[in-house]
C-alpha positions as CSV (number, residue, x, y, z in Angstrom):
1,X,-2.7,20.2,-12.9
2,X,1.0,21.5,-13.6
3,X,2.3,22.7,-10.3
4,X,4.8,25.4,-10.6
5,X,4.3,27.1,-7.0
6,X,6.8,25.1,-4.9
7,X,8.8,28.1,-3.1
8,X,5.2,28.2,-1.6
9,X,4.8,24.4,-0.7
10,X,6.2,21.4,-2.5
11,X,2.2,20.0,-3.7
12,X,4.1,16.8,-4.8
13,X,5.3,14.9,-1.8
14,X,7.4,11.2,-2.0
15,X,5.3,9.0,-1.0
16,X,6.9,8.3,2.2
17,X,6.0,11.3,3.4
18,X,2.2,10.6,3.2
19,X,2.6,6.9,4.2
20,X,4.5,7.9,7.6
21,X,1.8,11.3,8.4
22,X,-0.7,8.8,7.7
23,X,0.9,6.4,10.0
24,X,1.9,8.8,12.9
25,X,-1.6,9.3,13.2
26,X,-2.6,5.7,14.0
27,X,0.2,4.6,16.4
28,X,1.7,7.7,18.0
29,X,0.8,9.9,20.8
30,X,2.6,12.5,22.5
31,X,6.1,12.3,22.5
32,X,7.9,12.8,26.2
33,X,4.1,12.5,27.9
34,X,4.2,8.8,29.0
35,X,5.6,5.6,28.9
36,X,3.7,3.1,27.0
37,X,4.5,2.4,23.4
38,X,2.2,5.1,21.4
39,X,4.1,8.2,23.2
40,X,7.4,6.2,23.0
41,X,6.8,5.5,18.9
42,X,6.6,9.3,18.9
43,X,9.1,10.1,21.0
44,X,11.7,8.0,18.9
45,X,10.6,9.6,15.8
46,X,11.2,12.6,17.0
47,X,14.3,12.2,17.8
48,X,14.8,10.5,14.3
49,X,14.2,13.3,12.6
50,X,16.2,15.4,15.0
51,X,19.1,13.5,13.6
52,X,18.4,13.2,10.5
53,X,18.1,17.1,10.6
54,X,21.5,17.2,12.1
55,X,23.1,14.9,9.4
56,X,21.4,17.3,6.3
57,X,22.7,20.8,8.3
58,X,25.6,19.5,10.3
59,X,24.6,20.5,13.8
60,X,26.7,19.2,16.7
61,X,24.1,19.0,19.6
62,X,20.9,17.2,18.3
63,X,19.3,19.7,21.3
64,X,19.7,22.7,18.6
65,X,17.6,21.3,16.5
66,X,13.9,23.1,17.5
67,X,10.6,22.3,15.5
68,X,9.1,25.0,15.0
69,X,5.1,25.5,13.1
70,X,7.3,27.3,9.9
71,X,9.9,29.1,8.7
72,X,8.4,32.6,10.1
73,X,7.6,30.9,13.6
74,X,11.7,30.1,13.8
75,X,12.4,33.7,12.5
76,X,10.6,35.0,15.1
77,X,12.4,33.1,17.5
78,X,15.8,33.6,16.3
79,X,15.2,37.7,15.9
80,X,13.2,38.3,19.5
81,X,15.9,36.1,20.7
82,X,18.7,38.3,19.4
83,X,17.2,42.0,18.7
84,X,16.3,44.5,21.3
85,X,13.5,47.1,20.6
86,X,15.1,49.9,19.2
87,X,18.0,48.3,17.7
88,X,20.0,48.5,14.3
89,X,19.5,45.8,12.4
90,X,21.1,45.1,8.8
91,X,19.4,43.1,6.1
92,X,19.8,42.4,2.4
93,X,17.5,43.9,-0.2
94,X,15.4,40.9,-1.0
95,X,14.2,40.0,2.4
96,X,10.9,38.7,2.9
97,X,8.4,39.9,5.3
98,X,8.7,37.3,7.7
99,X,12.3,39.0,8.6
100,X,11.1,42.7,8.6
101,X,7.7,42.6,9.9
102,X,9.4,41.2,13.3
103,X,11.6,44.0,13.4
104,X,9.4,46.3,12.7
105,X,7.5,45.4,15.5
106,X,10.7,46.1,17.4
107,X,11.1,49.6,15.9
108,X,14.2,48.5,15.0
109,X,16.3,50.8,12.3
110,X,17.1,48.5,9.5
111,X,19.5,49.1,7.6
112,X,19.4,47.3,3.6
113,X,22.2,46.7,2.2
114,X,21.1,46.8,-1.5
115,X,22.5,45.6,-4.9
116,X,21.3,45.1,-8.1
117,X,19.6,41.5,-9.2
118,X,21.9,38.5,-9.1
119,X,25.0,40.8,-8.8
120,X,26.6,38.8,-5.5
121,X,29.8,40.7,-5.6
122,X,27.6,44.0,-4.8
123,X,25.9,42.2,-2.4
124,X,28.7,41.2,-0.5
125,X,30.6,45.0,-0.9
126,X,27.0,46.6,0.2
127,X,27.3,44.1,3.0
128,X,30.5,45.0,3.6
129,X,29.9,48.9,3.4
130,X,26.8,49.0,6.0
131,X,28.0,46.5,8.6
132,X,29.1,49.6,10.7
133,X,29.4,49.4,14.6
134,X,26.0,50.4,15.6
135,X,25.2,47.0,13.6
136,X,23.4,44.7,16.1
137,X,22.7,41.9,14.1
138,X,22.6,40.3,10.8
139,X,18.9,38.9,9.3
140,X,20.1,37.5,5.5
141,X,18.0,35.3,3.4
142,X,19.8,32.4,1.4
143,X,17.4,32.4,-1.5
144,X,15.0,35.4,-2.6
145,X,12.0,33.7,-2.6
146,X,11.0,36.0,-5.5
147,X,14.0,35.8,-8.1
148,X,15.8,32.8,-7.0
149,X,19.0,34.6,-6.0
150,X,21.1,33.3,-4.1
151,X,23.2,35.5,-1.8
152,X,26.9,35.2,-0.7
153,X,25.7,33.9,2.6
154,X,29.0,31.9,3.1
155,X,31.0,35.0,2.8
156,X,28.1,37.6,4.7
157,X,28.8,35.5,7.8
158,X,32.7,35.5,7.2
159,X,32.2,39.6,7.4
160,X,29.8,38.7,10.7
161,X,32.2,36.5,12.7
162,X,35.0,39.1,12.0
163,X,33.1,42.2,12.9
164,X,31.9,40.2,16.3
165,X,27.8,40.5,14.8
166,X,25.5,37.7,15.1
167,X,24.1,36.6,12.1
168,X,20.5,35.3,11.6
169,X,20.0,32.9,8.5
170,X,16.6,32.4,6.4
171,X,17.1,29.4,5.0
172,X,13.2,29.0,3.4
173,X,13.8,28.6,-0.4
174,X,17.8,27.1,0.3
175,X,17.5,24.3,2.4
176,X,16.6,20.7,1.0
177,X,18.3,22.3,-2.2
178,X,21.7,24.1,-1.2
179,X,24.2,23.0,1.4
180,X,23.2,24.5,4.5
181,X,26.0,23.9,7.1
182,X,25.7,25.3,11.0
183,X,28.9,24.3,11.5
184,X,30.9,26.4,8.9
185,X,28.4,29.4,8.7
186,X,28.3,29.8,12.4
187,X,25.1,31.7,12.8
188,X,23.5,32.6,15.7
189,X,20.2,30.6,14.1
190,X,18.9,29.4,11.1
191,X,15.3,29.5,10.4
192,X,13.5,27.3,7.5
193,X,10.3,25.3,6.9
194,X,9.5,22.3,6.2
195,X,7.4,21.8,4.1
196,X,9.0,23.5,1.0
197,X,12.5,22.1,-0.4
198,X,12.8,19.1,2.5
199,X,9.1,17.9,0.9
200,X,7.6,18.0,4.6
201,X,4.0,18.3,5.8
202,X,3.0,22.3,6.4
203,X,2.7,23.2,9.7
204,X,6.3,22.0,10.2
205,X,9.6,23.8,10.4
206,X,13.6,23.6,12.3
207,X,15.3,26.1,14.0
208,X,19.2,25.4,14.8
209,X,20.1,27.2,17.2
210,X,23.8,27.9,17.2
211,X,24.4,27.2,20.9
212,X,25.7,30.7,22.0
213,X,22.9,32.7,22.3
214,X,20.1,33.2,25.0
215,X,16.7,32.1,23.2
216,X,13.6,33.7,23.7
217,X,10.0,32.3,24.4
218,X,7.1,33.1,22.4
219,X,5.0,30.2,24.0
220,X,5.2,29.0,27.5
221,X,3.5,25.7,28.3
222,X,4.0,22.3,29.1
223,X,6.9,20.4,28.2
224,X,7.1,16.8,29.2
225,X,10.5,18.2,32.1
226,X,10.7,20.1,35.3
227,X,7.1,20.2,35.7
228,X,6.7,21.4,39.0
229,X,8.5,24.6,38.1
230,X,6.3,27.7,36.4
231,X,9.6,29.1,34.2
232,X,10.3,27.2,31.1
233,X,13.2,25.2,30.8
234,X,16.6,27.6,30.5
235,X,17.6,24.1,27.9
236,X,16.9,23.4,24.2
237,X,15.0,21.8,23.0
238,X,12.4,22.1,25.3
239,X,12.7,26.0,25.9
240,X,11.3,26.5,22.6
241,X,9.0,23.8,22.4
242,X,5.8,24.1,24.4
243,X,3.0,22.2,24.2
244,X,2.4,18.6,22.2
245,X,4.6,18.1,18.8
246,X,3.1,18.0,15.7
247,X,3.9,14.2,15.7
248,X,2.2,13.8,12.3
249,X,4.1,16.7,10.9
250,X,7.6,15.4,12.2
251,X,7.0,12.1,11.0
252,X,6.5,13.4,7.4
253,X,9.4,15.8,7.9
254,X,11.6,12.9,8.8
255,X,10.9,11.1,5.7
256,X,11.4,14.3,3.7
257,X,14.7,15.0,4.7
258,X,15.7,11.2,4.6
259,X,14.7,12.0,0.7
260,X,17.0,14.9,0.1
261,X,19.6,13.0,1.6
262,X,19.2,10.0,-0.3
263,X,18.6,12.3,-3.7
264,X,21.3,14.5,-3.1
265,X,21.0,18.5,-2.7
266,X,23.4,18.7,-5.8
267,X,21.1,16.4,-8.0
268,X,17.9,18.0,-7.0
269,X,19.8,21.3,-7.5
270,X,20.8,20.3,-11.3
271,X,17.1,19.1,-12.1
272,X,16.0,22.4,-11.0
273,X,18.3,24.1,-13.0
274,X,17.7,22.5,-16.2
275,X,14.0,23.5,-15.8
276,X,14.9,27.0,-15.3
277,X,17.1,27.2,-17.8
278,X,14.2,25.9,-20.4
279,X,11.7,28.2,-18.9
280,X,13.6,31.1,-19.2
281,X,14.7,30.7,-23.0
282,X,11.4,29.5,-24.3
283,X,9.7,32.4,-21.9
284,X,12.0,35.1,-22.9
285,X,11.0,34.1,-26.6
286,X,7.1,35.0,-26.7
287,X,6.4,38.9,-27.5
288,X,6.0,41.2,-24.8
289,X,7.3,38.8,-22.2
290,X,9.8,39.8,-19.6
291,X,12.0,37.4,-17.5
292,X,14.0,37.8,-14.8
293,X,16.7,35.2,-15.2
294,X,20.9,35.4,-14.4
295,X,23.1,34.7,-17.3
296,X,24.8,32.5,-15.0
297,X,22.5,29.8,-13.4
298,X,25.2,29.1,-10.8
299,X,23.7,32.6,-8.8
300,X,19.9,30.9,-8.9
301,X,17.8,27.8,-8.1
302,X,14.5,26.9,-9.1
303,X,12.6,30.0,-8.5
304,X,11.8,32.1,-12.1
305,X,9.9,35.7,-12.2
306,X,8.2,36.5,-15.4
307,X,6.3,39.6,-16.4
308,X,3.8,40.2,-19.2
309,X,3.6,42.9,-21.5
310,X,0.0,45.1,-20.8
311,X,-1.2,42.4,-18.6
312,X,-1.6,42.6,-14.9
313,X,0.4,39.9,-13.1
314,X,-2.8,38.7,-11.0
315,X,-4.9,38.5,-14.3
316,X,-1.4,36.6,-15.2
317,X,-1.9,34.3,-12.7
318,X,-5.5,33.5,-12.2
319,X,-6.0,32.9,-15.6
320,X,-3.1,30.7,-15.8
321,X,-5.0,28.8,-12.6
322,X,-7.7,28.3,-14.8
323,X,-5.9,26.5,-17.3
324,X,-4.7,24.3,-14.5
325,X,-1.2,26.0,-14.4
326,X,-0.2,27.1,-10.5
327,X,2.2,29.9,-10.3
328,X,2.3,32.5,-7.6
329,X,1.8,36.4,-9.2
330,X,2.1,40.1,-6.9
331,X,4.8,41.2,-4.8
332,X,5.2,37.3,-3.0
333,X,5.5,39.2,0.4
334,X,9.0,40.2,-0.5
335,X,8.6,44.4,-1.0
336,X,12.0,44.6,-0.4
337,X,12.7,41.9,-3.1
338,X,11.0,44.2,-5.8
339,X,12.2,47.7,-4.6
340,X,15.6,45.8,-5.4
341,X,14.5,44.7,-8.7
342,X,12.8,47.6,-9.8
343,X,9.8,45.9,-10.0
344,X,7.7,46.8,-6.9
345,X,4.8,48.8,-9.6
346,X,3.3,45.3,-11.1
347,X,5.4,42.3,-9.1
348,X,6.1,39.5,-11.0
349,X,4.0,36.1,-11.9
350,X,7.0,33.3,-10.0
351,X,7.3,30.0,-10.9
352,X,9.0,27.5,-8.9
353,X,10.0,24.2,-9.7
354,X,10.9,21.2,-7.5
355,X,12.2,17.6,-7.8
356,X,9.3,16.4,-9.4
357,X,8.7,18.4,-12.4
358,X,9.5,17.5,-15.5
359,X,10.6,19.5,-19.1
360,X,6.2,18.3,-19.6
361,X,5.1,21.0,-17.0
362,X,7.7,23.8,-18.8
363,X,6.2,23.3,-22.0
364,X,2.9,23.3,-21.0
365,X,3.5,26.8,-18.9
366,X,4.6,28.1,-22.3
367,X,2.5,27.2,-24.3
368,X,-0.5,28.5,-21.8
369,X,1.7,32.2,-21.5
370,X,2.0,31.7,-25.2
371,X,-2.0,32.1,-25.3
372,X,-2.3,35.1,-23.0
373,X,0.0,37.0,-25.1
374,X,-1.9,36.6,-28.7
C-alpha cells in the first residue's frame, strides 16, 4: 500500500518503536506501583521519555511534561484548565474540532480570527485586531491539519504575553516536524499526540504544562503518591495522570522522539517538502484537478489538499483506497479550516506525507488521480 494519511497516524513506524512496545510488554509493569524490577523497568522509562520530551520541546521541569491518551485528551486539559463556562475565547480560522468542541461545551463565545489560506501576515493582523480585553484566552493550532499551514504562532504568543492572555498551543500536525519550544513561546500548555510526527504508538500523547497555571482534572484515581488522601495531588505530573501509564505506549513514544532527534526536525521537514512540492506540480497538472498548495513552501509542511473536478471527494478517496492509495477525503474535522478556505461545500481529498515516503508513493498517487480524471 502507498500510505499518504500521516497527519492521521504515521502507519510507518522505525523499527525501534515496535521493538521497545513489543518489549514493554514482556518486562514492565506499572511504573510508581512497587519496587521490584518490572515496575522499576517502567518507571525508568518513563522518566526516559519524560526527558527526552523535554530535550525535543525544551521544558525546564521534567514534572510538566504529562502523558496524556492523545492530542484532544491534552486539549481538553489545557482548555478546562484555563476557560470558564461562559467565557470569550479567541481562535484562528483553521482550528480543529478537538479545540472548539471543548469550548462549546463551555458555551464559551469564540471569537475567529480569520484570514485567507496561507496568508500569515493576515493571520497575525486578524490576531492582532480581535485580541480585545474581554479575550480570556488564546486556543491556536501550529499546523492546519487540513492545508498544512502553518500559523505565526511565534509571533500570536508575542501578542499574548503582551496583552497579559494565556495562550493554549495545538501542536498535533507541528511537533516531531517544526521546532516546538516551551521555553520561548511561553504558553500556558501545549497539547500534541504522539503518535503522528514523533512516530509513537496511538493511544499516546504530552501535555507541557507551562508551570503557571492551576490544571484541571478530568480523571481522578490512583496515582502511585499520597494515597491515603481522597483529593488528587495539587503537583504535576501526577495531578493529571490517574490510573496505570500506558507503559507500552511510552516506551514506543520514547523511541519516537529519540528518532526525531537523532533525524533532525529540519531534515524531516525538507524531505516533506520536496514531496509536496512534487505532489502539488504533477497534481495541479491533470485536468479538472484543484490543489491547495502556497507559492512559498516555507508557510507549509507535509500536509496537501486536492480537489477533483465533478467528483465527490469521498468517491475520491475510497476509490483511491481501492487502488491501495490511503489519503483522508471530507472536511477532516476541521469546519473551521474549510469555512476559511472556501471549501466547507465538498472538503478536500488530504494527503500527508512523513519521513518515510518516497518520490515512489507521489508518483504512484498521480498516476492513480490521473485515472479517476479520464
Amino acid at each position: 500500500m502507498t500510505y499518504l494519511d500521516s497527519a492521521a497516524t504515521t502507519l510507518q513506524k522505525p523499527l525501534a518503536v515496535r521493538r521497545a512496545v513489543l518489549s514493554a510488554m514482556e518486562r514492565m509493569a506499572s511504573p510508581g506501583r512497587g519496587g521490584h524490577r518490572p515496575a522499576m523497568l517502567a518507571a525508568e522509562t518513563v522518566f526516559q521519555c519524560r526527558q527526552a520530551a523535554a530535550e525535543l520541546f525544551h521544558v525546564e521541569d521534567l514534572e510538566n511534561i504529562v502523558f496524556t491518551l492523545n492530542a484532544t485528551h491534552a486539549l481538553n486539559l489545557a482548555i478546562k484548565s484555563v476557560v470558564k463556562p461562559g467565557d470569550t475565547v479567541l481562535v484562528s480560522g483553521y482550528e480543529h474540532n478537538a479545540v472548539t468542541r471543548p469550548l462549546a461545551a463551555l458555551n464559551c463565545r469564540i471569537k475567529v480570527a480569520r484570514s485567507p489560506l496561507f496568508d500569515r501576515e493576515a493571520m497575525l493582523a486578524a490576531f492582532d485586531q480581535q485580541l480585545t480585553e474581554e479575550v480570556t484566552c488564546v486556543v491556536c493550532n501550529h499546523v492546519s491539519n487540513v492545508f498544512g499551514f502553518i500559523l505565526p504562532v511565534e509571533e500570536i504568543a508575542r501578542l499574548c504575553r503582551e496583552r497579559g492572555v494565556p495562550m493554549i498551543l495545538d501542536a498535533s500536525q507541528s511537533a516531531g516536524t517544526l521546532p516546538v519550544h516551551m521555553d520561548e513561546l511561553g504558553c500556558a500548555f501545549i497539547g500534541m499526540p504522539g503518535h503522528k510526527g514523533l512516530y509513537g504508538p496511538q493511544g499516546t500523547g504530552l501535555l507541557l504544562c507551562g508551570g503557571e497555571q492551576d490544571t484541571a482534572t478530568l480523571l481522578e484515581g490512583g496515582t502511585g503518591s499520597l494515597s491515603a488522601q481522597q483529593e488528587m495531588p495539587d503537583f504535576l505530573p501526577d495531578r493529571l495522570e490517574a490510573g496505570t501509564h500506558n507503559v507500552p505506549g511510552v516506551a514506543g513514544l520514547l523511541e519516537g522522539i529519540r528518532y526525531v532527534i537523532k533525524r533532525g526536525e529540519r531534515d524531516i521537514l525538507r524531505r516533506e517538502r520536496e514531496l509536496t512540492r512534487q505532489a502539488a506540480g504533477s497534481l495541479s497538472a491533470l485536468p479538472g484537478v484543484t490543489v491547495y498548495s502556497a507559492e512559498d513552501l516555507s508557510v507549509q509542511v507535509g500536509v496537501l489538499s486536492f480537489q477533483v473536478e465533478k467528483l465527490d471527494c469521498e468517491d475520491v478517496g475510497e476509490q483511491l483506497g481501492q487502488r491501495n492509495v490511503a489519503v483522508r477525503a471530507g472536511l477532516h474535522c476541521a469546519p473551521f479550516a474549510h469555512q476559511s478556505a472556501g471549501t466547507e461545500e465538498k472538503g478536500t481529498v488530504r494527503v500527508s506525507f512523513s519521513d518515510f515516503n518516497t518520490s515512489a508513493d507521489v508518483r504512484t498517487l498521480v498516476r492513480e488521480v490521473s485515472g479517476l480524471t479520464k
